[in-house]
C-alpha positions as CSV (number, residue, x, y, z in Angstrom):
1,X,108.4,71.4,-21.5
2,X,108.5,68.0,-23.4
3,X,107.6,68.2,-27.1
4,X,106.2,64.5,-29.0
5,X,106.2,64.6,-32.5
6,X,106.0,68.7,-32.8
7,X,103.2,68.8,-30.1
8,X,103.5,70.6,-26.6
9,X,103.0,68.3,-23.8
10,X,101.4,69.7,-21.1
11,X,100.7,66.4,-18.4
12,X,100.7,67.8,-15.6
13,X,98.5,70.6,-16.5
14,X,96.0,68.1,-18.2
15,X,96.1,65.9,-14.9
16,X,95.4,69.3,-12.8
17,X,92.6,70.0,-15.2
18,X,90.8,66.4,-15.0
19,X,91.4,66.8,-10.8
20,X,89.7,69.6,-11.4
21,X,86.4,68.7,-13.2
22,X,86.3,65.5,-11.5
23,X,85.7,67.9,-8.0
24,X,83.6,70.3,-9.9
25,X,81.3,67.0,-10.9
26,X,81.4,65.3,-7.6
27,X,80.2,69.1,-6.4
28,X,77.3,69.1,-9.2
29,X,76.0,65.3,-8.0
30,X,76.4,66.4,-4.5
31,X,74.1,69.4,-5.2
32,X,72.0,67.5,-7.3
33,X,71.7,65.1,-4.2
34,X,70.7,67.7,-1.7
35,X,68.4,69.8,-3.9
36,X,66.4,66.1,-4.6
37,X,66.8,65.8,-1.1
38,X,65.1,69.1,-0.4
39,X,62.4,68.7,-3.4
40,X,61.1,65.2,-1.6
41,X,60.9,67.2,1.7
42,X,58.9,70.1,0.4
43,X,56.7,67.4,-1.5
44,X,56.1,65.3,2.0
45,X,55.7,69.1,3.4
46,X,53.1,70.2,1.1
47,X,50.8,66.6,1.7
48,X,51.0,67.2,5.2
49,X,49.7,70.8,4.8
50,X,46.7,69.8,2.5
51,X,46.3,67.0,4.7
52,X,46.4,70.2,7.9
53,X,43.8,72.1,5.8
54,X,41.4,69.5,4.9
55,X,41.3,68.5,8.8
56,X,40.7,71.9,9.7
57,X,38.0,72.9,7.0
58,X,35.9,69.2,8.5
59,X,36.4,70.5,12.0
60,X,35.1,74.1,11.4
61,X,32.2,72.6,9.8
62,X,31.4,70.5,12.2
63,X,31.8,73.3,15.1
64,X,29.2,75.7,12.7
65,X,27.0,72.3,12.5
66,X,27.1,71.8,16.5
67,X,26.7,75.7,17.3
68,X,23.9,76.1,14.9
69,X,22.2,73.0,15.7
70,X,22.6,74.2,20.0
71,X,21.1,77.4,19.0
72,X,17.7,75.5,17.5
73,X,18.1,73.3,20.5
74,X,17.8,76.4,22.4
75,X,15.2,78.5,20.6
76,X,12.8,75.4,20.8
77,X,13.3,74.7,24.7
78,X,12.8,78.3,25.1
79,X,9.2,78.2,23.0
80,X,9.0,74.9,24.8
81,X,8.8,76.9,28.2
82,X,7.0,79.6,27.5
83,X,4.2,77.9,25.8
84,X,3.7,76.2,29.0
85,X,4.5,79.1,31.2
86,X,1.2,80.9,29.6
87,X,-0.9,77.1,29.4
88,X,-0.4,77.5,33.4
89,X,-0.9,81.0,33.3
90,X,-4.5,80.5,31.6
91,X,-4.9,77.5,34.0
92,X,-4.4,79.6,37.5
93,X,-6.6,82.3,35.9
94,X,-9.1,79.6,35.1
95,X,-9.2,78.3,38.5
96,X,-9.1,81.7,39.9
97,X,-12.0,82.8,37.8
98,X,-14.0,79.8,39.0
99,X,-13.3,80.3,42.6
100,X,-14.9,83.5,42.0
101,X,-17.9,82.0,40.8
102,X,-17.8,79.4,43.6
103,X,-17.8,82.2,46.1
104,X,-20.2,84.2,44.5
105,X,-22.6,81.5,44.3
């Protein structure tokens, strides 16, 4: 080992040193990299689910909005037809009941 003014001179271990946190800091900026790189991804991720949800919870609505408004549709044609299934009912027993008169006349 080489010696400069009573100091130990270590070069080559220096140099292997510097190689050495030089790689460990390209490692760190490469990790750095990807876990940015994986952050941004999960953000995008994340929009498109509340963007998923908020499509979903407008559809549902609208499919309790369409069933509920079928089912009124469905009550009121069914009072529609039996109101007018007993207005003919009290029309044939009208006629009939005057038929009756007619013939006992």
């Amino acid at each position: 080992m080489r010696t400069n003014n009573g100091k130990l001179i270590v070069q080559g271990q220096q140099q292997l040193e510097s190689e050495i946190i030089n790689i460990s800091q390209k490692q760190d900026q490469k990790y750095t990299q990807e876990i940015d790189a994986i952050k941004h991804r999960l953000t995008q991720l994340d929009k498109k689910c509340i963007l998923l949800e908020e499509s979903l919870s407008k559809q549902f609505n609208q499919f309790v909005i369409i069933n509920v408004c079928s089912v009124l549709g469905l009550l009121f044609l069914l009072s529609s037809m039996q109101t007018n299934n007993q207005q003919s009912n009290q029309e044939v027993s009208q006629v009939v009941s005057s038929e009756n008169q007619i013939r006992t006349i």
